[in-house]
C-alpha positions in Angstrom: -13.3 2.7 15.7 -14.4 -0.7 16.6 -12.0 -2.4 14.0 -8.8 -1.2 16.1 -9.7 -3.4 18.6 -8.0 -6.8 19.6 -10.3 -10.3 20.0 -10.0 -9.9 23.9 -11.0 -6.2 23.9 -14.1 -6.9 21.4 -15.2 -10.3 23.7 -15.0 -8.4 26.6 -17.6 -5.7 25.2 -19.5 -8.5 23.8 -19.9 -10.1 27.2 -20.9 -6.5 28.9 -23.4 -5.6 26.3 -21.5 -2.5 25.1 -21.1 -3.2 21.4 -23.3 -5.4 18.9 -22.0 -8.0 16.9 -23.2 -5.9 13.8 -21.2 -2.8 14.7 -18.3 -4.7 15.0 -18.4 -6.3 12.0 -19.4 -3.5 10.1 -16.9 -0.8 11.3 -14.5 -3.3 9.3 -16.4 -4.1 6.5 -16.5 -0.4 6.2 -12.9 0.2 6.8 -12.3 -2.2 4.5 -14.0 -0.3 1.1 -11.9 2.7 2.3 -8.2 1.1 2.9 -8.4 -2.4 0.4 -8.3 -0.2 -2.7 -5.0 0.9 -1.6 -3.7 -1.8 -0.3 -5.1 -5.1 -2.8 -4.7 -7.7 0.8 -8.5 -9.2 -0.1 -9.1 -11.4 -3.0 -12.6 -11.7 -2.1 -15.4 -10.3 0.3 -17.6 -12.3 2.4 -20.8 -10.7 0.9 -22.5 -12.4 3.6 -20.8 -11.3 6.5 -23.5 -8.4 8.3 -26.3 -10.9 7.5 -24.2 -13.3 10.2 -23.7 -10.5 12.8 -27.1 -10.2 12.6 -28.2 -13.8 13.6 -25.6 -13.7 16.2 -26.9 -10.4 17.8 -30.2 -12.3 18.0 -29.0 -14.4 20.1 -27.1 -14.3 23.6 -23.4 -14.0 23.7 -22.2 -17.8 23.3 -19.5 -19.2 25.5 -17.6 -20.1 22.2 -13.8 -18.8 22.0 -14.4 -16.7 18.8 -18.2 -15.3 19.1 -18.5 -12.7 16.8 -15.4 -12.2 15.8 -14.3 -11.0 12.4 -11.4 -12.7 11.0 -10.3 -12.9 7.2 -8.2 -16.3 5.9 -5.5 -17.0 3.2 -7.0 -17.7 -0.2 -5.1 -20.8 -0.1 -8.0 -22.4 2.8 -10.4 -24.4 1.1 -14.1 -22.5 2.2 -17.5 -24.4 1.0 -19.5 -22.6 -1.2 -16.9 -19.3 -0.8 -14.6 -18.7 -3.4 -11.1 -20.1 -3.1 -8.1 -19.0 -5.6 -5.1 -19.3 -4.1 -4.7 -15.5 -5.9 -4.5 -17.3 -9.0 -6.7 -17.2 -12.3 -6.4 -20.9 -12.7 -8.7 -21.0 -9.6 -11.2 -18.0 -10.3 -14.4 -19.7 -10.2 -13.8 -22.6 -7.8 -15.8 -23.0 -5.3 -15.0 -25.6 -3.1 -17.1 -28.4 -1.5 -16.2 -28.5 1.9 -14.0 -26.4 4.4 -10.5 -26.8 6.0 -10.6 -28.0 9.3 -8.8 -24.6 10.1 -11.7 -23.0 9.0 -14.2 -25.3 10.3 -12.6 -25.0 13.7 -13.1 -20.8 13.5 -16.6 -21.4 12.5 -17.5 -23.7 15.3 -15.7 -21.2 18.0 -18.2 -18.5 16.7 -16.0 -16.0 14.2 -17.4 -14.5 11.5 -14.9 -14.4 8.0 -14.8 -11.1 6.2 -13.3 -12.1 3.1 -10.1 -13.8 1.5 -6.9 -12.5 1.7 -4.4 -12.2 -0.6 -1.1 -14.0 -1.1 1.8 -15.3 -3.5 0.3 -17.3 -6.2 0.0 -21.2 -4.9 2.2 -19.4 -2.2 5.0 -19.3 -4.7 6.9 -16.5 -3.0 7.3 -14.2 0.1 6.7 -10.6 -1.2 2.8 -11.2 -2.2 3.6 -9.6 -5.9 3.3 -13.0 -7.8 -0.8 -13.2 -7.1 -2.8 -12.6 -10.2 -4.9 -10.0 -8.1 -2.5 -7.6 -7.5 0.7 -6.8 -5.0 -0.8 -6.1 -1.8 1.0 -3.1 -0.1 3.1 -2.4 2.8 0.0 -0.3 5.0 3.0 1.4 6.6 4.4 2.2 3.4 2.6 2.2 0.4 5.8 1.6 -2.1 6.7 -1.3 -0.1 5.8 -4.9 -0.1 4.3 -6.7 3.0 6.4 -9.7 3.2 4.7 -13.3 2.0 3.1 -15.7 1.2 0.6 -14.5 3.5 1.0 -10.4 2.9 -2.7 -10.1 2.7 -3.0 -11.5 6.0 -1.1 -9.3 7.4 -1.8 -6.3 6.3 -5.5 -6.8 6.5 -4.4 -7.1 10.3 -1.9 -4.5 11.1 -4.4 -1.8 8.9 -7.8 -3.2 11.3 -9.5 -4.5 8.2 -10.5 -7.1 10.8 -9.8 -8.2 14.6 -7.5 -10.7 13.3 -6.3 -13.2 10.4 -5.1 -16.7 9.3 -2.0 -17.0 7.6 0.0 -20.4 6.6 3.7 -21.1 6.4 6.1 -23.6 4.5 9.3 -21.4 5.1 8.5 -18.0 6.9 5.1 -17.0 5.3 3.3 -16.5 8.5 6.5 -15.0 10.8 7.9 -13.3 8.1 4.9 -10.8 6.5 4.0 -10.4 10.5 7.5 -9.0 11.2 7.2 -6.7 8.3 3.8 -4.8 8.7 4.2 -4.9 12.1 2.2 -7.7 14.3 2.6 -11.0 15.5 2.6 -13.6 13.5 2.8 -17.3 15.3 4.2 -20.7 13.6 2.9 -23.7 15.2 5.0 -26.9 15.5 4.5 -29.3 12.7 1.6 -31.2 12.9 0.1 -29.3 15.9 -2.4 -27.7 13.1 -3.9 -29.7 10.8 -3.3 -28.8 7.0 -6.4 -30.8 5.4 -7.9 -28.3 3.2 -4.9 -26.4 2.6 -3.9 -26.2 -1.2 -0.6 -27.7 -0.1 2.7 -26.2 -1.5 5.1 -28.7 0.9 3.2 -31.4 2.7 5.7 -32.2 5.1 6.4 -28.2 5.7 3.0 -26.6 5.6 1.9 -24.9 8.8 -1.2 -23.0 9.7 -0.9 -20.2 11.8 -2.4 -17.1 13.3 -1.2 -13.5 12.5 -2.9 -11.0 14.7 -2.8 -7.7 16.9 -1.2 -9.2 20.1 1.0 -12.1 21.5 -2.4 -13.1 23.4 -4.7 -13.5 20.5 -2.2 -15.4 18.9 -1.8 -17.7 21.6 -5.6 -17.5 22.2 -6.3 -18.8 18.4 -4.1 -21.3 18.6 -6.1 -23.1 21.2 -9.5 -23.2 19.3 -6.9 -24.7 16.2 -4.2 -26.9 17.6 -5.3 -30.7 18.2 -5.1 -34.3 16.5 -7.8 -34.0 13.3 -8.7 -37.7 11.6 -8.2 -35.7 8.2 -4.4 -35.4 8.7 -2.4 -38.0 9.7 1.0 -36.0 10.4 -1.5 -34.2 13.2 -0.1 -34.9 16.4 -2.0 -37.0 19.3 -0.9 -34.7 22.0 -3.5 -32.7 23.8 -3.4 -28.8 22.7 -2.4 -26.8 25.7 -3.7 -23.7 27.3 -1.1 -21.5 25.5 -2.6 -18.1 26.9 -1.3 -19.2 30.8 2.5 -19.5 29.6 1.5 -15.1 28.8 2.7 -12.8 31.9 5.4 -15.2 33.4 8.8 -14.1 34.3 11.3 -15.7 32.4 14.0 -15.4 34.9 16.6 -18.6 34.6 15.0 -19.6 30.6 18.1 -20.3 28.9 17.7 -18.4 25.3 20.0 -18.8 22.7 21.1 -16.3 19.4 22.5 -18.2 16.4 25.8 -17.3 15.4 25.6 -18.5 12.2 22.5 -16.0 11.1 24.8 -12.7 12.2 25.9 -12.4 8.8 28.5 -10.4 7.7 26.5 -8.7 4.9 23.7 -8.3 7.7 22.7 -4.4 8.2 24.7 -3.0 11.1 21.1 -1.5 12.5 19.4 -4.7 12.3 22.4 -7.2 14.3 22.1 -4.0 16.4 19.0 -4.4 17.1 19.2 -8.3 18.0 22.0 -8.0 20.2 20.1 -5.2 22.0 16.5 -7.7 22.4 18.9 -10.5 23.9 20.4 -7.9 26.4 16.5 -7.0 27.5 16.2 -10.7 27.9 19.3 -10.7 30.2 18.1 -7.8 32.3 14.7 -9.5 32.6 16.6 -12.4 34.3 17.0 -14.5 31.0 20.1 -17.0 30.1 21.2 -15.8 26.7 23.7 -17.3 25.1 25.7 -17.0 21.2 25.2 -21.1 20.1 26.6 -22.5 17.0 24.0 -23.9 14.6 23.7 -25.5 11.6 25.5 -23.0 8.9 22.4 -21.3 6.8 24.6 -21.0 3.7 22.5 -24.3 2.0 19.4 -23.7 3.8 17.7 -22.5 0.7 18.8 -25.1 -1.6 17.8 -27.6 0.9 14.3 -26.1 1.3 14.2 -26.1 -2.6 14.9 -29.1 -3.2 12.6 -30.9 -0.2 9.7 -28.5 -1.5 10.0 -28.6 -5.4 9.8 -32.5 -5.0 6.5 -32.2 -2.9 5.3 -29.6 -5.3 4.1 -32.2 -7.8 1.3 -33.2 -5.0 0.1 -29.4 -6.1 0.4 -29.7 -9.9 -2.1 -32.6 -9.3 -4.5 -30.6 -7.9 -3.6 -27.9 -10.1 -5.1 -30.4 -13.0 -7.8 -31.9 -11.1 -9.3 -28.7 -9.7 -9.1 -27.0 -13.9 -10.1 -30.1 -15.2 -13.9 -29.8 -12.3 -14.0 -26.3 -13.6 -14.0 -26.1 -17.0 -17.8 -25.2 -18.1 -18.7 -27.6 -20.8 -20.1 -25.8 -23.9 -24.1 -26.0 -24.0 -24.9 -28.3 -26.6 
């Protein structure tokens, strides 16, 4: 099945001639009518989406990043003329006028979007059961949430509803649904991703990010997004890097440090297990790794709640605004 594959293994056929664009896309548009009822990770479907492989199988493989390449977004990225929600009511008919730059930057490097993915409400949690189209599902395990904001994202991933997904994080929304269905989820520096066109939930702690099949795609995504964008002026000036040549190096004599602080005592036995164990593959792989002190976690939720609820009144403006432009007027 086409969908399984990664964005490297689906370019690579692309260049060779071996697969069309279409099948591609269509092997998860299908896959997609037979998992998504199970799972609720789309809010909508890109109805449009074969008619686009087609044009591109007209044409010759382009040397653009993301040619043909299905990927599905969080609801909460502003898409012109594509529905945008946010997976809330209050937003069910909006249509926005112009794109995220995110989004813009995807299109430009070729990739075709499936759909909308499902999330918290306004991003208002980190299980995905507060959207207002259902609680998308663990694919591993169907009674089980997938993590949030961005559950939809990755569970669309980790079940090959599509070669790979878009996710945003103000405190573990990208990293943390990622970690629990299962794939990689990446959370760019502040400001190395531009947030204009994100429906914002903290300005100063929104990040964009990739959630996808491998540590390379991720990395690979992140070069056709990172950069300075005019539209955001907390994006930083320095030049993106090539983040895919830092892949495949040894790490022997990187100094890595575990955080004392977050072994809790109330942490499961299995899971500070499993921790210690990583850092000790680290070591055998040549690694520094050291216990540091940090910070203590025990008011690093009130602090994010506080710094976050008093951003959050930049949403309940556009919360207004956005109802008040899509209200239908009665017919006279």
């Amino acid at each position: 099945m086409k969908n399984k594959l990664d964005i490297k293994q689906v370019y690579d056929l692309y260049k060779n001639k071996e697969v069309s664009c279409y099948e591609v896309t269509k092997s998860c548009i299908d896959w997609i009518a037979k998992v998504n009822p199970f799972l609720d990770a789309f809010t909508t479907i890109n109805a449009k989406a074969l008619d686009e492989a087609k044009k591109k199988d007209k044409q010759q493989v382009k040397n653009t990043a993301l040619w043909g390449i299905p990927i599905v977004i969080k609801d909460n990225f502003l898409t012109k003329g594509f529905r945008t929600t946010a997976s809330s009511r209050v937003l069910d008919d909006y249509i926005p006028q112009y794109n995220a730059t995110v989004v813009n930057r995807l299109l430009g490097a070729g990739a075709i979007i499936l759909g909308k993915t499902n999330m918290d409400a306004w991003a208002h949690g980190s299980s995905t059961e507060t959207s207002d189209y259902g609680v998308t599902k663990n694919p591993w395990d169907l009674t089980r949430i997938p993590g949030g904001s961005s559950g939809g994202s990755a569970a669309a991933t980790i079940s090959d509803m599509c070669i790979t997904s878009i996710g945003s994080e103000t405190a573990g929304s990208v990293r943390g649904p990622a970690a629990w269905c299962g794939c990689v989820g990446l959370k760019p520096t502040y400001g190395r991703v531009s947030r204009y066109g994100v429906i914002a939930m903290g300005s100063s702690l929104d990040c964009p990010g990739p959630i996808t099949k491998t540590v390379y795609d991720s990395a690979y995504i992140l070069e056709i997004l990172a950069g300075r964008d005019p539209y955001d002026a907390t994006t930083s000036d320095n030049l993106p890097t090539k983040y895919t040549s830092f892949l495949g190096k040894e790490i022997k004599g990187m100094k890595i440090a575990i955080a004392r602080q977050y072994l809790l005592p109330e942490m499961k036995s299995e899971v500070k297990d499993f921790i210690i164990k990583a850092g000790k593959v680290l070591e055998d792989l040549g690694a520094n790794v050291e216990y540091a002190d940090t910070l203590n976690p025990e008011y690093a939720v009130a602090d994010y709640t506080v710094i976050q609820r008093s951003e959050d009144w930049e949403l309940l403006h556009f919360r207004k605004v956005t109802r008040m432009n899509t209200i239908k007027k009665p017919r006279k």
